[in-house]
Wavefront OBJ file of the C-alpha trace (Angstrom):
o trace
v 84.593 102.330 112.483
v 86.769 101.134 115.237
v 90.407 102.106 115.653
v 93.189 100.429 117.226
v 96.873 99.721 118.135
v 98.296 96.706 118.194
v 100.551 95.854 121.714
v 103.688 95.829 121.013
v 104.501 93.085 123.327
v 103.007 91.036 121.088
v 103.450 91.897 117.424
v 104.701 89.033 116.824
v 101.962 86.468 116.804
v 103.726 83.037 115.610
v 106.231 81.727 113.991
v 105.536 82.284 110.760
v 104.230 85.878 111.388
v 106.424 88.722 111.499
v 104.523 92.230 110.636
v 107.167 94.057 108.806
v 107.003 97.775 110.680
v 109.362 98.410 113.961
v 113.128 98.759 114.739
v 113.596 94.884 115.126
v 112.218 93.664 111.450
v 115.465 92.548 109.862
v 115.803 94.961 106.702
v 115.734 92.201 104.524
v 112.690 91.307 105.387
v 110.866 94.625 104.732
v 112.502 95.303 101.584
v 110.746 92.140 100.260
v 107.732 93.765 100.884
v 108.998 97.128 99.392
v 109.876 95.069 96.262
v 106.513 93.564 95.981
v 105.034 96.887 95.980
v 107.215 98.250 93.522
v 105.981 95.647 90.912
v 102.548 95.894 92.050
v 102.551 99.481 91.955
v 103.679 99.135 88.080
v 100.796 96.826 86.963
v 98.519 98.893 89.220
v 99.864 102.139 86.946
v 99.848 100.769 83.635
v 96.610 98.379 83.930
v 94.325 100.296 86.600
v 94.500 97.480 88.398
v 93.419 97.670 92.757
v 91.864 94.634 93.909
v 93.203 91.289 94.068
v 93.127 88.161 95.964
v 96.001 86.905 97.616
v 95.979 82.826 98.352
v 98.085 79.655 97.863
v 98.178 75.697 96.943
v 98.196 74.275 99.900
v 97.860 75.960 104.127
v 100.973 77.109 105.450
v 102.685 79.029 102.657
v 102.398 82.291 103.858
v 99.433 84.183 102.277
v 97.868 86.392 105.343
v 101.057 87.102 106.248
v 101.790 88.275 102.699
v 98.463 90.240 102.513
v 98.739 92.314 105.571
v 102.587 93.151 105.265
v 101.798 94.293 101.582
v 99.547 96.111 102.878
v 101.323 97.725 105.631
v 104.115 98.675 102.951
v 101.666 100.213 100.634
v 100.217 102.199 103.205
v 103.790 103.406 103.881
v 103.582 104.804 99.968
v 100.206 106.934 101.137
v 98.336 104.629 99.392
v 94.578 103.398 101.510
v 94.480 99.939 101.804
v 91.946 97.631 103.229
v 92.801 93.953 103.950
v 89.385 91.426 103.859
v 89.863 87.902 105.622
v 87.659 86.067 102.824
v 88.421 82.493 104.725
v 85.195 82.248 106.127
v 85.821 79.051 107.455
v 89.414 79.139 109.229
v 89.725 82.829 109.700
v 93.571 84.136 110.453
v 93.700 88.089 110.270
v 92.391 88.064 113.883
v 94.797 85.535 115.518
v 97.292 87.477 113.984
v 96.487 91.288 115.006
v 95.395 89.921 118.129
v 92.010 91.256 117.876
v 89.869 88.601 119.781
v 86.401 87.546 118.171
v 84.006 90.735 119.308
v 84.441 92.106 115.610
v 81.749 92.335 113.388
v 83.121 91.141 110.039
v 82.610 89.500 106.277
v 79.458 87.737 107.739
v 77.658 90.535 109.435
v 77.758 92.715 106.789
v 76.574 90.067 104.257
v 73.514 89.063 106.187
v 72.618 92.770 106.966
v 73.836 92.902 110.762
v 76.458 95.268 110.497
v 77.609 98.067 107.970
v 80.999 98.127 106.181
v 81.737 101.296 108.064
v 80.675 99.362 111.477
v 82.929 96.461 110.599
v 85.929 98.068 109.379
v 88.492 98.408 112.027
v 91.486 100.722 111.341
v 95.163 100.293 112.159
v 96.395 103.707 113.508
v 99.946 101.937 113.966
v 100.381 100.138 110.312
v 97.935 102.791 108.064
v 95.694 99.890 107.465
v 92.292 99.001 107.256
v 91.175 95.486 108.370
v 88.233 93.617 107.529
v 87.503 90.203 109.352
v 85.280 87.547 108.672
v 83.125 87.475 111.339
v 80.989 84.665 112.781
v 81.598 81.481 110.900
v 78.889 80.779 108.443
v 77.024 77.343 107.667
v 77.426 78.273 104.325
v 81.022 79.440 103.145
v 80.572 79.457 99.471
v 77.261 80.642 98.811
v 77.648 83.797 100.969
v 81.096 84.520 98.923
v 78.904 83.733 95.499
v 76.209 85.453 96.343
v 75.647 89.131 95.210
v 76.032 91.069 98.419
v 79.326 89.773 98.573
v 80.079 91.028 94.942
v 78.735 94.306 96.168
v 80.781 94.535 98.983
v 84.166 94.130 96.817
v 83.183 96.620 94.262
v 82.195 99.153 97.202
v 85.630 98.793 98.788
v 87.111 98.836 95.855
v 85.639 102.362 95.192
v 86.496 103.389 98.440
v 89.866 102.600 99.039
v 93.214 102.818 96.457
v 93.886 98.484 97.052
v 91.570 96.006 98.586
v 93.052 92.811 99.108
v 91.231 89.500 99.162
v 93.006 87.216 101.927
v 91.680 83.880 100.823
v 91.661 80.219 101.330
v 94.086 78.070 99.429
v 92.619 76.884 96.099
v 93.588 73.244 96.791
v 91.098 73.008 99.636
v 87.932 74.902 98.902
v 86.578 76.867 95.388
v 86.079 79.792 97.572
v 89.722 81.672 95.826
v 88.434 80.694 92.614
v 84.631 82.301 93.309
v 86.508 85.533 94.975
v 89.080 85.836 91.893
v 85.929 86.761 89.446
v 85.492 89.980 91.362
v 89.203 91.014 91.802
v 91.322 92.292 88.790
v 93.791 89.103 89.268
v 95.078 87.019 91.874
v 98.555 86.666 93.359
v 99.471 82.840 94.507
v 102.097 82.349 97.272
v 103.891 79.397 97.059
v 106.373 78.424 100.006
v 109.946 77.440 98.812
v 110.578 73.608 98.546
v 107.088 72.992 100.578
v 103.898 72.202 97.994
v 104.521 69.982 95.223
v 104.865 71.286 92.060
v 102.101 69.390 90.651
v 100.127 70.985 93.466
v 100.936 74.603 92.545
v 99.988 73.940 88.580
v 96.740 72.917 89.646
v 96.012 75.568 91.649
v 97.314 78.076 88.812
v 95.052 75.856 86.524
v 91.688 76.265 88.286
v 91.979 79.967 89.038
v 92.665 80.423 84.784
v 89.733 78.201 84.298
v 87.371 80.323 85.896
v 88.782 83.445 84.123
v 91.396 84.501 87.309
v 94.210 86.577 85.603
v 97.728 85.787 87.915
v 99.357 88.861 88.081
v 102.389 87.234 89.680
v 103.669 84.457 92.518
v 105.131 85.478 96.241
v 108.024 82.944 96.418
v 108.276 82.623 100.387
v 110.275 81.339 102.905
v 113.735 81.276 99.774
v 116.655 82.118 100.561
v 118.979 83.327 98.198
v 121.938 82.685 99.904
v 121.796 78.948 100.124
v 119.693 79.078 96.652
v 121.261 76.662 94.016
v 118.138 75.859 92.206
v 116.741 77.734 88.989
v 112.929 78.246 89.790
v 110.205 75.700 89.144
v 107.651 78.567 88.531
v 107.338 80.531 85.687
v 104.903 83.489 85.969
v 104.593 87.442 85.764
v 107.042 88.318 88.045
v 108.346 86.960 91.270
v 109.120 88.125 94.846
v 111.236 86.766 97.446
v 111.307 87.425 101.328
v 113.887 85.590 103.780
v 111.887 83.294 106.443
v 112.063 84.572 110.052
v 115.369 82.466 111.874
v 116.419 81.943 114.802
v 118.546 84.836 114.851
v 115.450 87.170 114.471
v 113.947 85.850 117.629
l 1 2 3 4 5 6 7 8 9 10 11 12 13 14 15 16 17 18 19 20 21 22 23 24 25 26 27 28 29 30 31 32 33 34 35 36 37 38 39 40 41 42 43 44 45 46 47 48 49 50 51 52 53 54 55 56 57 58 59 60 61 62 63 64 65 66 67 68 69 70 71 72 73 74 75 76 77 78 79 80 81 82 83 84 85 86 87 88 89 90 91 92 93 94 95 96 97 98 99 100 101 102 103 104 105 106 107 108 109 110 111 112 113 114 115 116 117 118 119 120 121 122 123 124 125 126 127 128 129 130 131 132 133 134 135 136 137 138 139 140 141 142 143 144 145 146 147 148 149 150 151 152 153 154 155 156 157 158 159 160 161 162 163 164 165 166 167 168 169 170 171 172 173 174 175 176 177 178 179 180 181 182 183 184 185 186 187 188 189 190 191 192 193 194 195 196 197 198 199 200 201 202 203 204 205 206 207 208 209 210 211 212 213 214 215 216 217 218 219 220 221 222 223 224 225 226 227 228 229 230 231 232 233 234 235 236 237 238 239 240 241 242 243 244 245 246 247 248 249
């Protein structure tokens, strides 16, 4: 297993990625992610409930930056927590821990290259685990649908108190939708006033068709102040987090 720190010259890796841990994370911000885990601590409780994907509609609404703050906070809780980048085919957990491409990942372990304990790459810094994809595949979906991969998910999930499943939006690929069989639900991110609502129904429409229980939506990038709209969505619960201004820079 490899362990690391992250510099913190650079913890923040782009605009629309702000790990909430530090002195200089506006407190809104990480009590978001404390909120999210309070809900997700509840179903967890009361439904046994640890491994879930975490995607969207559409790119850009805020999913991996979801998955590895929630998992940061849950860590914070003494919980273990082990974060998988599932995108196989536009992998993001490395870009934004700043971890380079060396990493065995997803890939190695599926075609028998690498062990989960040789791939798994630990967070002193955040209490996280971190798994990344690897080298990109020629063949996405079949690796995810094949059984290995279903073994790998029920070994982490035995191993570790949440395992979250950083996938690709459903809108692009069926990848979420193949992943979401193996996980006890999905959460869906949706960005405020970004992806069409028709988008976002379809996406919550081809997860339920393949049996995907939505435990809840991450509403990002809303805020409250200037909010004068009652919400489009109606799901399980929802969780709001202010996006990163110019103020925060």
């Amino acid at each position: 297993m490899a362990k690391t720190k992250r510099d913190k010259a650079k913890r923040r890796s782009s605009a629309d990625f702000m790990i909430a841990s530090g002195n200089d994370v506006p407190f809104n911000y990480v009590e978001s992610f404390k909120s999210l885990r309070t809900n997700l601590n509840f179903i967890a409780a009361t439904e046994k409930l640890n491994t879930f994907i975490l995607t969207s509609a559409i790119p850009g609404e805020g999913k991996s930056n979801t998955a590895i703050n929630l998992a940061i906070t849950l860590a914070e809780d003494s919980k273990s927590v082990v974060v998988v980048d599932c995108d196989l085919r536009k992998p993001s957990l490395n870009r934004y821990l700043k971890l380079g491409r060396n990493f065995k990942g997803v890939t190695d372990i599926l075609t028998g290259n690498a062990t989960v304990e040789d791939a798994l790459i630990q967070f002193e810094d955040l209490g996280i685990h971190v798994l990344t994809a690897g080298a990109v595949p020629p063949n996405p979906s079949e690796m995810l649908s094949a059984e290995p991969m279903q073994k790998l998910v029920k070994d982490l999930k035995a191993a570790f108190d949440y395992v979250i499943l950083d996938t690709p939006p459903v809108s692009v690929v069926t990848d979420a939708a193949i992943l979401g069989r193996y996980a006890d639900g999905a959460l869906l991110c949706v960005r405020s006033d970004f992806a069409p609502k028709e988008t976002v129904q379809l996406a919550k429409e081809r997860l339920t068709a393949v049996g995907v229980r939505i435990l809840g939506v991450v509403l990002t990038g809303f805020d409250a102040k200037n909010d004068h709209k009652s919400s489009a969505y109606s799901y399980t619960y929802e969780y709001e987090y202010k996006s990163k201004n110019k103020s925060d820079k």
